[in-house]
Backbone bond lengths (Angstrom), bond angles and torsions (degrees), N, CA, C in turn:
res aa  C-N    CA-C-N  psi(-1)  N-CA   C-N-CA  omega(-1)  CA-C   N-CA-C  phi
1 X - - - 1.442 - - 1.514 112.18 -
2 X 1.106 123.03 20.62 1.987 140.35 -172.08 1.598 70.56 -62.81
3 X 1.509 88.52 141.32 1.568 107.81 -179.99 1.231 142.92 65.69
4 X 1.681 115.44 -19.57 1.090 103.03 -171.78 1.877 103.68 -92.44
5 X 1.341 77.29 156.49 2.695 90.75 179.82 1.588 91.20 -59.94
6 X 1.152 66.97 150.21 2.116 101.30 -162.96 1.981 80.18 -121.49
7 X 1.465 94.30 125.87 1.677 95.61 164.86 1.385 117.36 -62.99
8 X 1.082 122.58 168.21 1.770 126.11 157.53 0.881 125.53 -43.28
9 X 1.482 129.77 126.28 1.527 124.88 -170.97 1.728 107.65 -118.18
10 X 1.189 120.94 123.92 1.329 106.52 -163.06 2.056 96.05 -100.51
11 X 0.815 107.88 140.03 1.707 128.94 -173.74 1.333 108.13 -82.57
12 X 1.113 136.43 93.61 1.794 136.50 -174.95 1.509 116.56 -138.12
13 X 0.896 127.04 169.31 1.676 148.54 172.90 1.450 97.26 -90.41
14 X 1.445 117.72 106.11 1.371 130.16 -178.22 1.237 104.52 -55.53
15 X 1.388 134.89 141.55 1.823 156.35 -172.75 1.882 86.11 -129.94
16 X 1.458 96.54 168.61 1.177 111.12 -163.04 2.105 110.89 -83.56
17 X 0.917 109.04 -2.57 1.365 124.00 147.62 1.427 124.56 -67.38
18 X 1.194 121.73 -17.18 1.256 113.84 -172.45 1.914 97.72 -103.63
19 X 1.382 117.88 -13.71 1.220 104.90 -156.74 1.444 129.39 -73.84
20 X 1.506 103.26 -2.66 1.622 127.42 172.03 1.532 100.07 -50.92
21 X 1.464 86.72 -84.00 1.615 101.10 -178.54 1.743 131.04 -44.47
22 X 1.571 91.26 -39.24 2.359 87.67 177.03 1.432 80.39 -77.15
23 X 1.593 154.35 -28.33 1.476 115.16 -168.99 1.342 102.43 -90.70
24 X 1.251 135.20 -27.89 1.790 98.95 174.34 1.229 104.69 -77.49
25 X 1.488 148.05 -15.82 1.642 132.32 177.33 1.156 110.44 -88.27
26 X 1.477 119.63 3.05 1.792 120.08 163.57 1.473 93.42 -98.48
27 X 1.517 146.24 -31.79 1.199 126.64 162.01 1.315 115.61 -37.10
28 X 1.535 97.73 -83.77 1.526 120.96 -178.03 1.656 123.19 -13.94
29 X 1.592 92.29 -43.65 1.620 95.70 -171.15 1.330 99.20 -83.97
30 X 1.021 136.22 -48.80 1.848 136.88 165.39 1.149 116.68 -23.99
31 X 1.391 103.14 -39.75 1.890 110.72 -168.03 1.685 95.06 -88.38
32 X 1.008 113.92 -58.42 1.672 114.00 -175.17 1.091 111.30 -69.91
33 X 1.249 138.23 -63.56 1.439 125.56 -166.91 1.395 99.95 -104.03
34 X 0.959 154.52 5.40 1.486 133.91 -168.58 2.153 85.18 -119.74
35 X 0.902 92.78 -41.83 1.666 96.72 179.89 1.578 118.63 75.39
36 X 1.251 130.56 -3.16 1.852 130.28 161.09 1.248 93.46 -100.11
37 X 1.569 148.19 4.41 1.501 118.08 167.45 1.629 112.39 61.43
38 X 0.951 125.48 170.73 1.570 149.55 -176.79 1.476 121.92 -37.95
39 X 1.169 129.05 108.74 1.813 118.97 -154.87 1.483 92.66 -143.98
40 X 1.670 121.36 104.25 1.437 116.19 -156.18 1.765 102.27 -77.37
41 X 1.544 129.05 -8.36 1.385 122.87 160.59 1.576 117.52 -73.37
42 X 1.519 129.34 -4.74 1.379 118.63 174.56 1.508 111.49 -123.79
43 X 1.824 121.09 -4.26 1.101 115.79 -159.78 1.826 93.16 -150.26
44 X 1.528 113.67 32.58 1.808 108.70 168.44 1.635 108.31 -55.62
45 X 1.400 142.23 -35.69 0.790 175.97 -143.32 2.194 98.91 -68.29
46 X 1.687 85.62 -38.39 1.656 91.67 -152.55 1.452 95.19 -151.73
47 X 1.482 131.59 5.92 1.154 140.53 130.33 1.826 110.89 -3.68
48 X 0.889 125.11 -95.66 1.813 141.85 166.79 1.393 114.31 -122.82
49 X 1.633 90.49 -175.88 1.618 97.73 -172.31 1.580 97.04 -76.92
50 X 1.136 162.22 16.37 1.286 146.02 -173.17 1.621 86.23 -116.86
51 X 1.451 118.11 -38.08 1.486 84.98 -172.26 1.470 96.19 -79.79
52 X 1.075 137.16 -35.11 1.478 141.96 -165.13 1.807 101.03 -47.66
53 X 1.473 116.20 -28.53 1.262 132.89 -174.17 1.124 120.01 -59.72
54 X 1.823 90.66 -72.27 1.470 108.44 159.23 1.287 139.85 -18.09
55 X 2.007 84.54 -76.54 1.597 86.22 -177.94 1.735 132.90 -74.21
56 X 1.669 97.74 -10.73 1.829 104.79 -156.30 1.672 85.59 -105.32
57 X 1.239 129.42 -28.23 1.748 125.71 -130.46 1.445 91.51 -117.80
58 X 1.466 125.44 -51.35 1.503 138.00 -145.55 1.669 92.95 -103.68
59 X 1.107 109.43 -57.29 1.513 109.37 166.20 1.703 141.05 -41.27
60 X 1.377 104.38 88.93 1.593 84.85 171.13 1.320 169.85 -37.52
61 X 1.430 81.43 -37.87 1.555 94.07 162.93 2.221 119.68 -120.60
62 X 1.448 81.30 26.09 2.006 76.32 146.61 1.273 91.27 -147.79
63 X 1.726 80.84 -178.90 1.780 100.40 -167.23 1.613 91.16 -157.56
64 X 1.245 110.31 167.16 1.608 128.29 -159.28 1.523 99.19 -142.17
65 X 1.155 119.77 105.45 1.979 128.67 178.60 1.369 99.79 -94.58
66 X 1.137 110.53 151.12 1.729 129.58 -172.24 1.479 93.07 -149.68
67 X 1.846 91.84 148.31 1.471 117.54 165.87 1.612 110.91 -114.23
68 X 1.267 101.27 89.29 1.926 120.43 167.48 1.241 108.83 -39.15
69 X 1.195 127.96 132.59 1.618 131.42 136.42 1.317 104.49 -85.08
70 X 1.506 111.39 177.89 1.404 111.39 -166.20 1.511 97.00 -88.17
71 X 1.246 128.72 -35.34 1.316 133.32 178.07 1.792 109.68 -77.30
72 X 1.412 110.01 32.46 1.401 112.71 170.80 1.501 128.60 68.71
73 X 1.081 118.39 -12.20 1.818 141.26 160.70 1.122 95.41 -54.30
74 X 1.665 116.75 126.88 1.298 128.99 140.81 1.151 129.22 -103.26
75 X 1.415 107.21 132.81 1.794 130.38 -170.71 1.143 116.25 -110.55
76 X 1.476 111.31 20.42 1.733 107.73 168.13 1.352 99.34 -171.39
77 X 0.964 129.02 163.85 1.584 150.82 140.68 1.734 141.63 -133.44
78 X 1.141 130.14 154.69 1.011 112.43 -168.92 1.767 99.97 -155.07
79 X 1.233 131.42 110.36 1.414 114.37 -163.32 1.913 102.27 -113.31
80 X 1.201 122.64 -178.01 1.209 129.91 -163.15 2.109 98.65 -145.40
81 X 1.365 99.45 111.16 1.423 87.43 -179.75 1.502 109.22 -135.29
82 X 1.756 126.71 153.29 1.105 129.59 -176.81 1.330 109.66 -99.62
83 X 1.492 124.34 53.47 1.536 131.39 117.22 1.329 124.39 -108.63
84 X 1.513 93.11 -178.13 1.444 109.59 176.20 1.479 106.63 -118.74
85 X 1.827 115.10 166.36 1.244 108.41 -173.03 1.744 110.20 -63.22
86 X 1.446 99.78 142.81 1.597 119.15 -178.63 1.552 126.47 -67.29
87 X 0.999 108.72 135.60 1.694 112.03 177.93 1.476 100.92 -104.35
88 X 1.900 120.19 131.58 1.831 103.92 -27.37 1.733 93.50 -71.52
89 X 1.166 94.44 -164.44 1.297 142.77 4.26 1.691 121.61 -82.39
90 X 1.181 121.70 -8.13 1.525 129.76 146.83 0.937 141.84 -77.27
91 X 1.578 133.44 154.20 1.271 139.45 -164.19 1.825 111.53 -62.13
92 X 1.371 116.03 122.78 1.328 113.22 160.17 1.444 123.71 -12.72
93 X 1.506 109.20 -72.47 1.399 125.96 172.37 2.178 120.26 -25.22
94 X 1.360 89.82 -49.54 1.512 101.88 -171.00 1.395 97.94 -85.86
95 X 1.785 134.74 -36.26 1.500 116.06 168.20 1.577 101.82 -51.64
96 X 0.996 109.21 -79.32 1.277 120.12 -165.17 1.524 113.49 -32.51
97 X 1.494 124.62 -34.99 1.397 121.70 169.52 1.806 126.88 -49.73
98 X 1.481 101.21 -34.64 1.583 124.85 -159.38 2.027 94.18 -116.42
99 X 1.041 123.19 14.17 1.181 133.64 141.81 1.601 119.51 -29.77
100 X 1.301 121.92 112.51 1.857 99.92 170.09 1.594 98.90 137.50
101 X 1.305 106.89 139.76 1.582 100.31 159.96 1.391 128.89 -76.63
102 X 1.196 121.88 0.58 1.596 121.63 -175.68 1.964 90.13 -102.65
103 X 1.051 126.78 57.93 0.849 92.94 -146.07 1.999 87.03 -163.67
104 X 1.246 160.64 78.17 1.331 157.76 -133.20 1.472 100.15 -158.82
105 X 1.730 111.91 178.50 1.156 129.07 -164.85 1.666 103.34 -149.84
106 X 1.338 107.54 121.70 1.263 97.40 167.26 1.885 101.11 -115.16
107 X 1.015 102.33 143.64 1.669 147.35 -161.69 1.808 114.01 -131.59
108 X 1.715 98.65 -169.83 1.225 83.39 -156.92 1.516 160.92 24.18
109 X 1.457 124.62 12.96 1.216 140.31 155.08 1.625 118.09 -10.07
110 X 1.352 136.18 29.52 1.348 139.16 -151.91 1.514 106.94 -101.12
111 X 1.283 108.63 119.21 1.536 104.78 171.09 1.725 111.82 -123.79
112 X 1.234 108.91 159.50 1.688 106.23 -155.36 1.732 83.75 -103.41
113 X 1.533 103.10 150.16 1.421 117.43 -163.71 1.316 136.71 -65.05
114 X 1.407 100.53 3.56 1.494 138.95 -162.19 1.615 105.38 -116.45
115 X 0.997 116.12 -15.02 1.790 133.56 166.48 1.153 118.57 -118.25
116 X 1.247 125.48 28.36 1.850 118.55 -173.61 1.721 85.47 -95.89
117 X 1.274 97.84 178.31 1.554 116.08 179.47 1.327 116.27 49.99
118 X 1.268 137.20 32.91 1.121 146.10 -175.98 1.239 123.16 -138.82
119 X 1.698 104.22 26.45 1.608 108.44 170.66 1.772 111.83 85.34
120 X 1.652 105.19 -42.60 1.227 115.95 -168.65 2.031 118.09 -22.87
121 X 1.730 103.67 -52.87 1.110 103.11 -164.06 1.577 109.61 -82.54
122 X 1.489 127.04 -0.25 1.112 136.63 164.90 1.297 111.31 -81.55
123 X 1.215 124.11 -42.23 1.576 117.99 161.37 1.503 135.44 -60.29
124 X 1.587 109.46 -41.15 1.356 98.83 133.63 1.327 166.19 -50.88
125 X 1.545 102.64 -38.02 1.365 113.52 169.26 1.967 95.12 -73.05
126 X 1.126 119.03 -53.10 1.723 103.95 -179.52 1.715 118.27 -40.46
127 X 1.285 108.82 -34.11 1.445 114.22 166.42 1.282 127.53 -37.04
128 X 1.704 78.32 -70.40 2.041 99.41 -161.49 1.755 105.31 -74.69
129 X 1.581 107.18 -31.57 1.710 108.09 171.08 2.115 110.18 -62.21
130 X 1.267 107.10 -35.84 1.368 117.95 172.23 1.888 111.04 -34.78
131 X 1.676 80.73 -81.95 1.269 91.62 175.61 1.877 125.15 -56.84
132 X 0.905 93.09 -60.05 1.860 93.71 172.59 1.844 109.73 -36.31
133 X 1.323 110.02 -31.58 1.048 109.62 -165.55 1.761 99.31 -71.69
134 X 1.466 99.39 -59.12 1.455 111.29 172.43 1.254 109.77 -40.49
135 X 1.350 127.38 -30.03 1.606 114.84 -148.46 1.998 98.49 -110.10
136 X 1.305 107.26 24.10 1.080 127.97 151.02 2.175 97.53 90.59
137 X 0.877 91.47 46.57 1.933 92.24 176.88 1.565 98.74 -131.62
138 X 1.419 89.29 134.63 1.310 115.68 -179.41 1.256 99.93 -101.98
139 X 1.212 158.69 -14.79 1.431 150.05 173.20 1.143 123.43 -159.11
140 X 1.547 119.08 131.33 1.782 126.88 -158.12 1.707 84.53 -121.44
141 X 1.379 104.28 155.69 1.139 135.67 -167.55 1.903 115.47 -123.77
142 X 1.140 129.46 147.23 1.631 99.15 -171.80 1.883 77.79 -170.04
143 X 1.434 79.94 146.72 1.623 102.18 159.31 1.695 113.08 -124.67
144 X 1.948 99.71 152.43 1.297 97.92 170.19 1.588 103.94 -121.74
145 X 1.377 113.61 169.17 1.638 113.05 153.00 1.617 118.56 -95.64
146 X 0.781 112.22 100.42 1.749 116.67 -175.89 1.366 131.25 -48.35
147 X 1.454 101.51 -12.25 0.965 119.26 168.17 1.766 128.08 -94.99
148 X 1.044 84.30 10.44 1.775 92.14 170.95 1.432 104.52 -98.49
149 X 1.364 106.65 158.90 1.651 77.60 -177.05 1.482 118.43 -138.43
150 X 1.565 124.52 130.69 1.253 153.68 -89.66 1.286 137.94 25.96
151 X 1.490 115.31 17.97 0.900 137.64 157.24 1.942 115.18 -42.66
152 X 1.531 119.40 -43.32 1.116 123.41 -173.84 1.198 118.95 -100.53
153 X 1.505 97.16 -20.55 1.825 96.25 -177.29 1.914 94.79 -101.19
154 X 1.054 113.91 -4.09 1.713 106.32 179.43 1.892 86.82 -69.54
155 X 1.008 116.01 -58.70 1.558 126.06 -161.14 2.336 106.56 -49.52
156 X 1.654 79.79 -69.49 1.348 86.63 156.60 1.387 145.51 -33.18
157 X 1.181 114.16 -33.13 1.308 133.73 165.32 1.662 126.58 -79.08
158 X 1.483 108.13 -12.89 1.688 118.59 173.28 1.899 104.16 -93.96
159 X 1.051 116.97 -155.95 1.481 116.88 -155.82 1.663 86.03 -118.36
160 X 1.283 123.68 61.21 1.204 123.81 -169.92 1.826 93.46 -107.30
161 X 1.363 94.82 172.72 1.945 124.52 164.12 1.152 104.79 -136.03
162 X 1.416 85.98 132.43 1.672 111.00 166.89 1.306 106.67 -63.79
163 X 1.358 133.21 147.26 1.434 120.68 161.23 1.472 120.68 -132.03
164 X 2.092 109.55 -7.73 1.631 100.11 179.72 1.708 80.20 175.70
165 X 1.366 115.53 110.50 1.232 126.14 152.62 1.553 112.75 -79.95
166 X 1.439 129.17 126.94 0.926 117.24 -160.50 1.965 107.02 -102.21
167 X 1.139 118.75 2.61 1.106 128.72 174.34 1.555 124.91 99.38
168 X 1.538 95.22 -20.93 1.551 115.94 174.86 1.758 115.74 -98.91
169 X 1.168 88.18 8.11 2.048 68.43 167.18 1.602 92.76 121.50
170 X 1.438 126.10 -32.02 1.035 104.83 -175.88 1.559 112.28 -111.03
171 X 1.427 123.67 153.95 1.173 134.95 160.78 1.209 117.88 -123.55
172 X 2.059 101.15 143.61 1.508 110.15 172.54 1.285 119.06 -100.47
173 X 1.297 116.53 157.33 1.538 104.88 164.12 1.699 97.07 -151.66
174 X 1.231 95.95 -176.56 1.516 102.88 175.54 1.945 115.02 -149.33
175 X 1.186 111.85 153.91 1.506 118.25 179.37 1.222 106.04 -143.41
176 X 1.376 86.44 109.46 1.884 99.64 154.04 1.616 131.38 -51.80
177 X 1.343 111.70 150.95 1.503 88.30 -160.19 1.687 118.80 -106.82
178 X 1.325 111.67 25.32 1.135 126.78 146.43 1.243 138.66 -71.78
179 X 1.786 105.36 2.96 1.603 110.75 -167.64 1.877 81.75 -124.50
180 X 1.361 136.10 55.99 0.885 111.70 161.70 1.051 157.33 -110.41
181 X 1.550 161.18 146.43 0.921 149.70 -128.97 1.526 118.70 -97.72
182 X 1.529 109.72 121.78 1.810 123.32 -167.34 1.604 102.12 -43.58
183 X 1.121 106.82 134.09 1.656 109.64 172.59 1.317 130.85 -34.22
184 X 1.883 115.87 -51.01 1.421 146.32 166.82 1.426 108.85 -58.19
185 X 1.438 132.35 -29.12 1.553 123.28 -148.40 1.430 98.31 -65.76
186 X 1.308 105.35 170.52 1.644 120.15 -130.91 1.699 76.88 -109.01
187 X 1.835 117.16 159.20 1.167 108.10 166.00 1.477 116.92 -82.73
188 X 1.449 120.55 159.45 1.222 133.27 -149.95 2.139 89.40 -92.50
């Protein structure tokens, strides 16, 4: 689809109408690019719409951003959550770093394959860093799989730190939220 017009995508804080749609395009991307599909110890989070509820809707301090089509399809997400990565499957050391309430992870970053290169996931992440910022956190924490691909250099390209490649595919980093990225900025 290189080239072809992409409708308007409107940028919002997912409401409980939307939660149909981010859970099959948080499937979708699991199944296609991540390739093991749905694993309720790494992904309770996005399991269904009740946990999707739970964790993004009912929760105070996270929130879950979506990219609307006008026909109600979502082509992106980007969520904001008050943990840090879990022991295990990570090292003690790195929970224990991201310890704290000032202190969150934004995750899920998923855009459907038919919307990449279109800025989309920079407009999201400008969202969900927005709000986190507002919602009183001074520093987000994030993992990638490196093996997706621009998966590492999308990350790379924001005002991020590396903090522990783990040798297997995934890398952490973290960004303070004074380095964050203008809503508009152009894709990299």
């Amino acid at each position: 689809m290189a080239g072809a017009a992409h409708p308007p995508l409107d940028i919002r804080r997912a409401d409980a109408a939307d939660l149909p749609a981010a859970k099959a395009l948080l499937h979708r991307v699991l199944a296609e690019d991540l390739g093991y599909g749905l694993r309720a110890d790494w992904h309770w989070d996005i399991w269904d719409e009740a946990a999707l509820a739970a964790a993004y809707l009912d929760h105070p301090r996270q929130a879950l951003f979506v990219a609307v089509a006008p026909d109600g399809a979502v082509a992106g997400c980007a969520a904001v959550r008050a943990d840090g990565p879990g022991t295990p499957p990570h090292p003690a050391w790195l929970s224990a770093r991201y310890a704290g309430d000032d202190v969150g992870q934004i995750a899920r970053v998923w855009i459907a394959r038919e919307h990449r290169r279109q800025g989309l996931a920079r407009r999201l992440v400008a969202a969900a860093t927005a709000w986190a910022a507002e919602a009183g956190y001074r520093l987000l924490c994030l993992h990638t799989d490196a093996a997706v691909p621009g998966a590492e250099a999308f990350w790379r390209s924001l005002q991020v730190r590396e903090v522990w490649d783990d040798g297997g595919g995934t890398i952490h980093f973290e960004w303070p939220l004074d380095a964050l990225v203008p809503a508009g900025a152009a894709p990299s």
